[in-house]
C-alpha positions in Angstrom: 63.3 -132.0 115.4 61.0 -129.8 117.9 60.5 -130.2 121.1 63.8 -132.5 121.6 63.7 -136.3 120.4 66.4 -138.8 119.1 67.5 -139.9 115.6 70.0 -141.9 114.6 72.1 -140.4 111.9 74.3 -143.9 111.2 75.0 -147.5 112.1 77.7 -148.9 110.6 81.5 -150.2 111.1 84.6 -147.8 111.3 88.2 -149.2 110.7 90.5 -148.8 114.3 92.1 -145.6 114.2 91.9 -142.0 113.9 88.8 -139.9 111.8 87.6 -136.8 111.6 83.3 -135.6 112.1 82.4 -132.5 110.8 79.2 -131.8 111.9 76.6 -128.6 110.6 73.4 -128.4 111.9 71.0 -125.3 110.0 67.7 -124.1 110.9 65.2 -121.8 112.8 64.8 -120.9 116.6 62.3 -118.7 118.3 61.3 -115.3 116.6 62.3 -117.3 113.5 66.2 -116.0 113.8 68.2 -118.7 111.5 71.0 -120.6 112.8 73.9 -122.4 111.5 76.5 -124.1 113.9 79.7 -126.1 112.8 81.9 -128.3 114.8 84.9 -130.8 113.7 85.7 -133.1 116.0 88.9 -135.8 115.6 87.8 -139.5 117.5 90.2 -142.4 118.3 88.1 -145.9 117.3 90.1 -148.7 119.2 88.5 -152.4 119.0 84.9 -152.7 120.2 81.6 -150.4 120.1 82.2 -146.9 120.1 78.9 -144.2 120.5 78.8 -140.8 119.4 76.1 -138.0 120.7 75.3 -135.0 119.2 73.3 -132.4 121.3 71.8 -129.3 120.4 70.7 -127.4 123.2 71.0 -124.0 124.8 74.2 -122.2 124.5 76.5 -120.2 126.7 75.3 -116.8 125.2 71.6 -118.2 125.4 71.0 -116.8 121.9 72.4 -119.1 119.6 72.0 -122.6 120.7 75.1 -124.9 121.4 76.1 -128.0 119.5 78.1 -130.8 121.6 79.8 -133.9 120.7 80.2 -136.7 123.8 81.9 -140.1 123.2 80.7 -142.9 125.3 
C-alpha cells in the first residue's frame, strides 16, 4: 500500500480466551532498501467485538519503519 490506506486483513469470530498474532510485513522503502519487520503479539478476547490495528509507519531510528499493534 503507498501512500498510506486501509485494508482489512480478516473478519471473522474468535473463541473467548487467550491467542497469539504473529505479524511480518516485507517490502521496499525509499532508495529501494528492503525491509522486513516481525512482531508477536498475545490478545485476551473476552465476550463482545474486539478490533485489532496494525500500523506501519516511521520508526524510532527513522530508517526502518515501525510496525505497531493497538487493541480497541
Amino acid at each position: 500500500m503507498q501512500e498510506g490506506g486501509v485494508h482489512r486483513l480478516y473478519a471473522g469470530r474468535l473463541s473467548d480466551g487467550e491467542h497469539v498474532l504473529d505479524v511480518s510485513v516485507s517490502g521496499k522503502q525509499a532508495g529501494n532498501r528492503a525491509f522486513h519487520q516481525q512482531r508477536s503479539v498475545t490478545i485476551t478476547k473476552l465476550p463482545g467485538r474486539k478490533y485489532l490495528e496494525l500500523q506501519l509507519g516511521p520508526g524510532k531510528n527513522m530508517q526502518n519503519p515501525g510496525l505497531t499493534v493497538r487493541e480497541w
